[in-house]
C-alpha positions in Angstrom: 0.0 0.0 0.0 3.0 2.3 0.8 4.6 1.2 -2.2 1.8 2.3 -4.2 1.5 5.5 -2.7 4.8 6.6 -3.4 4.7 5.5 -7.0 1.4 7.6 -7.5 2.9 10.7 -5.6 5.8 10.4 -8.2 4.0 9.8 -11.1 2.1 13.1 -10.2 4.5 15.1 -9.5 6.2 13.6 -13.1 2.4 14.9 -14.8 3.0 18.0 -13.1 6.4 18.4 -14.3 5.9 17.7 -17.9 2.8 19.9 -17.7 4.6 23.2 -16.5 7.8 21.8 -18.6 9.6 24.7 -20.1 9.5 25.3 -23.9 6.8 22.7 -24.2 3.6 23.9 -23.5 0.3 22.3 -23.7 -2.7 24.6 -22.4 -3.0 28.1 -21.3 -1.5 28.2 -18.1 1.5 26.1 -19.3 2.4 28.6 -22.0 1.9 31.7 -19.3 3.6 29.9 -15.9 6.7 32.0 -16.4 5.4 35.1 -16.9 2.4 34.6 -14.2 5.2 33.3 -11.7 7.2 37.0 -12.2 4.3 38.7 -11.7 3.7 37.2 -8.4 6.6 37.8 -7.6 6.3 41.9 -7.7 3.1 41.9 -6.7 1.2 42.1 -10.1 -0.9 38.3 -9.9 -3.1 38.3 -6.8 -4.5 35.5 -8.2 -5.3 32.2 -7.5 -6.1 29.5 -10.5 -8.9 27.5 -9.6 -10.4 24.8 -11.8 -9.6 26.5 -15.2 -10.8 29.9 -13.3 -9.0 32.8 -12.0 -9.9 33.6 -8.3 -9.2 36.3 -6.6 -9.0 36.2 -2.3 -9.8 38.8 -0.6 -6.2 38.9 1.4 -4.2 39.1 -2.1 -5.3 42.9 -1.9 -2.8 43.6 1.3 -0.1 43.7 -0.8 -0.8 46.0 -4.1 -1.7 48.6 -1.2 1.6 48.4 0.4 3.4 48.4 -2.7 1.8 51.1 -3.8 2.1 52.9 -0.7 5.8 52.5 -1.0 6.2 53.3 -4.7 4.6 56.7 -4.0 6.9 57.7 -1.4 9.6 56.5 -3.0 8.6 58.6 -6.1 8.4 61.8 -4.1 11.9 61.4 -2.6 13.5 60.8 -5.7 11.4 63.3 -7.9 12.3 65.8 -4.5 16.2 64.6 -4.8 15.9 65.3 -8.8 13.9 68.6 -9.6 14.5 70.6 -5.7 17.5 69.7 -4.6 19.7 68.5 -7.4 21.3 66.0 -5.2 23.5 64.2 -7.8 24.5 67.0 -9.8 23.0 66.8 -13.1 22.5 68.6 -16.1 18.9 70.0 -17.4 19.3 66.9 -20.5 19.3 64.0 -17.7 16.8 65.9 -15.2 14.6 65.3 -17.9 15.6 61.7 -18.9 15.1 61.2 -15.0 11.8 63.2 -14.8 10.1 60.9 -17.6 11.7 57.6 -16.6 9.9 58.3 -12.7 7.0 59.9 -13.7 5.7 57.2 -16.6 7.5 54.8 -14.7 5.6 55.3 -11.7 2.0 56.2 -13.6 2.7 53.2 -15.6 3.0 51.0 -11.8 0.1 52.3 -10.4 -1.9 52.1 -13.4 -1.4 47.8 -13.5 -2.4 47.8 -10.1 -5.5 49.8 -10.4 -6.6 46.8 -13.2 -5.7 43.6 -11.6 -9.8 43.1 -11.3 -10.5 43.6 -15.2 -7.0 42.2 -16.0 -8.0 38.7 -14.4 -11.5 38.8 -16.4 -9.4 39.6 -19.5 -7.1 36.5 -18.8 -9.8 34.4 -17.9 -11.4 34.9 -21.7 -8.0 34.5 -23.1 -8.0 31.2 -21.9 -11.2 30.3 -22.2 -10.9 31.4 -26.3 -7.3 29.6 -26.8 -8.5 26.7 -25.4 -9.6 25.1 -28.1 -6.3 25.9 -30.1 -4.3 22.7 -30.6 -1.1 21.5 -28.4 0.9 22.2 -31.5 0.3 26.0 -31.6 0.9 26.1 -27.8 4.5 24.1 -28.5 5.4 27.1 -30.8 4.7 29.9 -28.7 6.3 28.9 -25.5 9.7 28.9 -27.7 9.6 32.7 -27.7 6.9 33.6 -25.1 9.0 31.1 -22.6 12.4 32.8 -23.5 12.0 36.3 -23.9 10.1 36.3 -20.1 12.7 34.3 -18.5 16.0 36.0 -20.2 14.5 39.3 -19.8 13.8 39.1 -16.2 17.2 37.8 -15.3 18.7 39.9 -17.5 17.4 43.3 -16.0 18.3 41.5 -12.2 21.6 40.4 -13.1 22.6 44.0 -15.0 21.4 45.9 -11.4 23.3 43.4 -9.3 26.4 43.5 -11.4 26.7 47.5 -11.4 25.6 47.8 -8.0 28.5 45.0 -6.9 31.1 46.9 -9.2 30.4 50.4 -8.3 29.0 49.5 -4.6 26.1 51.9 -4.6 22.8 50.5 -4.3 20.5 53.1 -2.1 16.5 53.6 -2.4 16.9 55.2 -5.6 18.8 52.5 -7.3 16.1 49.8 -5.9 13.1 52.4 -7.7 14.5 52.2 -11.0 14.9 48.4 -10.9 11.8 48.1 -9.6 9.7 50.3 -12.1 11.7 48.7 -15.0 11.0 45.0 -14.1 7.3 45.7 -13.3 7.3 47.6 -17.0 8.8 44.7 -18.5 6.0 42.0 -17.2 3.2 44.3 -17.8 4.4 44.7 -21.5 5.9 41.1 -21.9 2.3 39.7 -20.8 0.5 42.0 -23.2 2.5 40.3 -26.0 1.6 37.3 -24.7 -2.1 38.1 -25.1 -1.6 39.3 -28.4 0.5 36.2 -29.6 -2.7 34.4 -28.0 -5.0 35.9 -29.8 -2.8 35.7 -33.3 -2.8 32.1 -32.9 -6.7 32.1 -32.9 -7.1 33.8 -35.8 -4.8 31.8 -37.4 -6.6 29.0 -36.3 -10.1 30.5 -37.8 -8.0 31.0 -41.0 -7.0 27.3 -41.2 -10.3 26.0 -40.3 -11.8 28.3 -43.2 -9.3 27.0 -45.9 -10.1 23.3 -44.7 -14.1 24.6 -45.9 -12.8 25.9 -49.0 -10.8 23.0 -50.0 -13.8 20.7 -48.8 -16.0 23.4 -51.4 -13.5 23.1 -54.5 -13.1 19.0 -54.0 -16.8 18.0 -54.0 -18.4 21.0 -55.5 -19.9 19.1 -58.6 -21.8 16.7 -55.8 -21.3 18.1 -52.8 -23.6 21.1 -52.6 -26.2 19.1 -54.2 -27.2 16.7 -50.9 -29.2 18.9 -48.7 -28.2 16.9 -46.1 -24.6 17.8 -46.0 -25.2 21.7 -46.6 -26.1 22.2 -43.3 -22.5 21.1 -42.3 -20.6 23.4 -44.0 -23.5 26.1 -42.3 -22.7 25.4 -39.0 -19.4 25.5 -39.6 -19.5 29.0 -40.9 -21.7 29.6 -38.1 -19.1 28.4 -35.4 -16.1 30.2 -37.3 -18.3 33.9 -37.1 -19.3 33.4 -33.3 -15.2 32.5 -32.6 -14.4 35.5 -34.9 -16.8 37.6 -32.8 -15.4 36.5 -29.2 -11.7 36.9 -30.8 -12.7 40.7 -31.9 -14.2 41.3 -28.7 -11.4 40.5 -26.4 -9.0 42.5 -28.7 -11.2 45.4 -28.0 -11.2 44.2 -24.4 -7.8 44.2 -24.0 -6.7 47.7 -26.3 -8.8 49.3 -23.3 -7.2 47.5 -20.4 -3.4 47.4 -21.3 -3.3 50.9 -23.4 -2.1 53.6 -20.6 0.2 51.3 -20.2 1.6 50.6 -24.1 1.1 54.0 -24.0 3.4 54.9 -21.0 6.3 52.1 -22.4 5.9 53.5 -26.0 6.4 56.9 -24.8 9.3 56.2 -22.2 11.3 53.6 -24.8 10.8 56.7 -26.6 12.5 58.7 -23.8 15.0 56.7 -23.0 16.5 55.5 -26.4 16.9 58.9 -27.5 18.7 60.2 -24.1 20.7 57.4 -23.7 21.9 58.0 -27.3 22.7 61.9 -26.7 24.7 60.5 -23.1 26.6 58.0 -25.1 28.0 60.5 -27.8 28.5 63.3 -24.7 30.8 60.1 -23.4 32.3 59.8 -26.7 33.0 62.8 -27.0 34.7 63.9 -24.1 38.6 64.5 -24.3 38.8 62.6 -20.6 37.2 59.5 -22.4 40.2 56.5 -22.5 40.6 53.1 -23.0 42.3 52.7 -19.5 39.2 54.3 -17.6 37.7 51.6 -16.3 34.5 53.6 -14.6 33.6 55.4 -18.0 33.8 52.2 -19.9 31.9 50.3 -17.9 28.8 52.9 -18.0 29.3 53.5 -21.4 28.7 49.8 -21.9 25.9 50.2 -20.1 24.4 52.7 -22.1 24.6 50.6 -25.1 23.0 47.6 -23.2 20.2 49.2 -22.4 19.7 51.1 -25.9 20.1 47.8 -27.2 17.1 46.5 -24.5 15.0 49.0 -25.0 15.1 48.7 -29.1 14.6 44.9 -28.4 11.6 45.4 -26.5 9.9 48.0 -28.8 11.0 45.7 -31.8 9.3 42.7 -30.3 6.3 44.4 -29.3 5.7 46.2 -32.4 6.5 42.8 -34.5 3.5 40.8 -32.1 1.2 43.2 -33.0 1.7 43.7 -36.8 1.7 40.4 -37.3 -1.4 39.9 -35.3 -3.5 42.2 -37.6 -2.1 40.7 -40.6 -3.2 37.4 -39.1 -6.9 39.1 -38.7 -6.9 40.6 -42.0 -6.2 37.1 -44.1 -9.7 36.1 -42.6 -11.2 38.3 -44.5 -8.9 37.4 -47.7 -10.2 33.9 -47.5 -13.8 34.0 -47.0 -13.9 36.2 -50.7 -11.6 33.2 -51.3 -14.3 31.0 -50.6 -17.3 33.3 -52.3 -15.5 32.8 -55.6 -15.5 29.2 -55.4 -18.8 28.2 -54.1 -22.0 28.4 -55.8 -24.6 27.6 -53.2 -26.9 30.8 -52.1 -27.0 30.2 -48.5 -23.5 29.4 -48.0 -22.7 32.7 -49.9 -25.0 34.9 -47.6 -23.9 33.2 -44.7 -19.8 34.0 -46.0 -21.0 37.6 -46.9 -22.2 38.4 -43.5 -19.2 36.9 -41.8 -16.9 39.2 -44.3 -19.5 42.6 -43.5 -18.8 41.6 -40.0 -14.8 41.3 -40.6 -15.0 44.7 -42.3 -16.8 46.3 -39.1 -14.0 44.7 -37.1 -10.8 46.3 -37.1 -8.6 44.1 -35.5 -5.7 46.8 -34.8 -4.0 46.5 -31.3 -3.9 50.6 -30.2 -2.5 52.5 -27.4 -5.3 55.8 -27.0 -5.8 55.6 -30.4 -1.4 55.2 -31.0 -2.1 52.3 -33.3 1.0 49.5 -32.4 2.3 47.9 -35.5 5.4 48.1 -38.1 4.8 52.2 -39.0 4.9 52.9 -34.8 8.3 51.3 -35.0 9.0 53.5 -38.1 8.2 56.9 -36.9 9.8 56.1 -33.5 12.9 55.5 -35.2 12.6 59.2 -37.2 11.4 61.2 -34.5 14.7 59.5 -32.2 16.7 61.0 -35.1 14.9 64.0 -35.2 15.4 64.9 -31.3 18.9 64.0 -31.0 19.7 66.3 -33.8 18.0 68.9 -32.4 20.0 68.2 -29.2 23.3 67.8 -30.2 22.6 71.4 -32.6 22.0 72.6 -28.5 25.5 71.2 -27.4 26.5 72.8 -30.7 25.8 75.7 -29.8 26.7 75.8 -26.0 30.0 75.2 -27.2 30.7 77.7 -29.5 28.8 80.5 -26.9 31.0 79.1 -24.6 34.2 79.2 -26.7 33.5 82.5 -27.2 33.0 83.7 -23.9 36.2 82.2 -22.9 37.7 84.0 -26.0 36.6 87.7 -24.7 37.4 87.0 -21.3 41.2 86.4 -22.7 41.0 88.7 -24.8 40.0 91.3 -22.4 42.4 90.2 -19.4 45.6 90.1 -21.8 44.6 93.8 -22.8 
């Protein structure tokens, strides 16, 4: 009896191993464990999965107070330290890289905490629409979604830990920035997730609608004429326009949950990239820059680490959603597809209301109207070059005032 015991307890915990395996989901909550598991870990999934259903206890709403508590003092300190008192010495170029990083930072903190409630109703029709999705589409997402939430996560803890052990500072304001950039990363690593989600049910709607075509083309000379078989390909349509419908839905669902928050990263990656740039040709630059400076090395390394994270991130995001909506719009392409090549009335009304009802559907994935796709990544790209030209014509200019003041002070001292 013990025996048996123990080879049940270890045979479960072997089905829960290869369930939550990494790289090889199955289901909904294989494919999102990682990302879920971060997010408990700041604070972010109060949740508790029940059944298939997200539950939320009344005790998991302790700690989003006291977080948030924190966070807000902790941003009034700094932002004190920044703008009042100048603390650290810096210019007006990084009070402002500083200003925007704390301020969006901290609205874009406060902002996933507010929507926990309609984030978990969002999630649980996520899961409820991808559940029908086969384990093969779950296999290929979990390769990326898997990856990019585990390496990103360590990457941004073991970057803070290796410059705080190399330059031994590490004080409140040090703990805020790491802070407000992991808790931007989950929030806009899990809204990719929902949009790679929700790209591999439209692709699944696609594949299931060129299955009814081919079925059309194959057996259209007999096919269409038993009565009793048109009602299959009906239904069919049917089932495919409801799913459609659900699918649009939740996009619409989830543009108004996570969009002051693409909003706030779009705008900060903006921010950031574009700063960072300017700091890292300032470091260039300068005449004290050498090759046996060991400090100035190592931060401009860092500068060019975290340009290169930021235009990662961005990159990624943008690609999700372009795809997404190309995904979306090849519905459309194959249901006039299937128009062309079937002659039966009913099946061509029922195809012409599910492509009026793709047409009213705009399956775009926006930010406030900021509409996130291949053309955001574009103009963020030319309004980075735009900026930074306009502020190194500033340092330009400084200079030469500067060189010139220096001049008639000389000038006047020697005569």
């Amino acid at each position: 009896m013990i025996n048996l015991l123990l080879k049940l307890q270890r045979r479960t915990k072997c089905e829960m191993w290869k369930k939550w395996q990494l790289f090889h989901a199955t289901d909904f909550q294989s494919l999102m464990y990682p990302c879920f598991t971060f997010c408990r870990i700041l604070g972010l999934f109060p949740y508790r999965i029940n059944a298939s259903t997200f539950q939320t206890p009344k005790r998991s709403y302790i700690l989003p107070i006291i977080i948030i508590c924190i966070l807000f003092i902790c941003e009034l300190i700094t932002l004190y330290e920044v703008d009042v008192i100048n603390k650290h010495d810096e210019n007006v170029p990084k009070t402002l890289e500083r200003n925007c990083f704390y301020i969006l930072g901290g609205f874009s903190t406060v902002v996933a905490y507010a929507l926990n409630g309609r984030r978990m109703h969002l999630l649980q029709i996520i899961m409820e629409i991808s559940s029908k999705l086969p384990p093969d589409s779950y296999f290929k997402m979990s390769i990326l979604i898997h990856a990019k939430d585990i390496f990103g996560f360590f990457f941004l803890v073991g970057q803070a830990t290796c410059y705080y052990s190399i330059t031994g500072v590490c004080h409140l304001r040090n703990l805020l920035v790491l802070y407000i950039l992991l808790i931007t990363f989950q929030m806009d690593m899990l809204h990719m997730n929902c949009v790679c989600i929700l790209k591999a049910c439209f692709k699944k709607i696609n594949d299931n609608l060129i299955n009814v075509r081919e079925l059309i083309v194959n057996n259209e000379s007999h096919f269409l004429r038993q009565h009793n078989r048109n009602p299959f390909v009906l239904m069919e349509l049917k089932m495919l326009k409801k799913q459609h419908l659900m699918i649009s839905d939740t996009v619409q669902m989830l543009n108004a949950i996570f969009s002051l928050q693409v909003l706030a990263s779009v705008v900060m990656t903006f921010a950031e990239i574009t700063f960072r740039l300017y700091f890292y040709i300032l470091e260039w630059k300068s005449q004290e820059m050498s090759m046996f400076n060991v400090d100035q090395n190592f931060h401009n390394v860092l500068l060019i680490i975290f340009i290169t994270y930021y235009c990662i991130k961005i990159m990624l995001i943008g690609w999700a959603c372009d795809t997404a909506k190309d995904q979306a719009m090849k519905i459309g392409i194959t249901i006039h597809e299937i128009l062309n090549d079937t002659i039966d009335k009913q099946i061509k009304d029922e195809l012409q209301m599910f492509s009026l009802q793709v047409l009213h559907r705009e399956n775009t994935f926006s930010a406030k109207g900021l509409i996130v796709d291949a053309t955001l990544l574009v103009a963020i790209v030319g309004n980075i070059t735009t900026y930074l030209l306009i502020l190194i014509q500033f340092l330009v200019a400084q200079e030469v005032c500067n060189k010139k003041i220096t001049n008639n002070v000389t000038e006047i001292i020697y005569n």
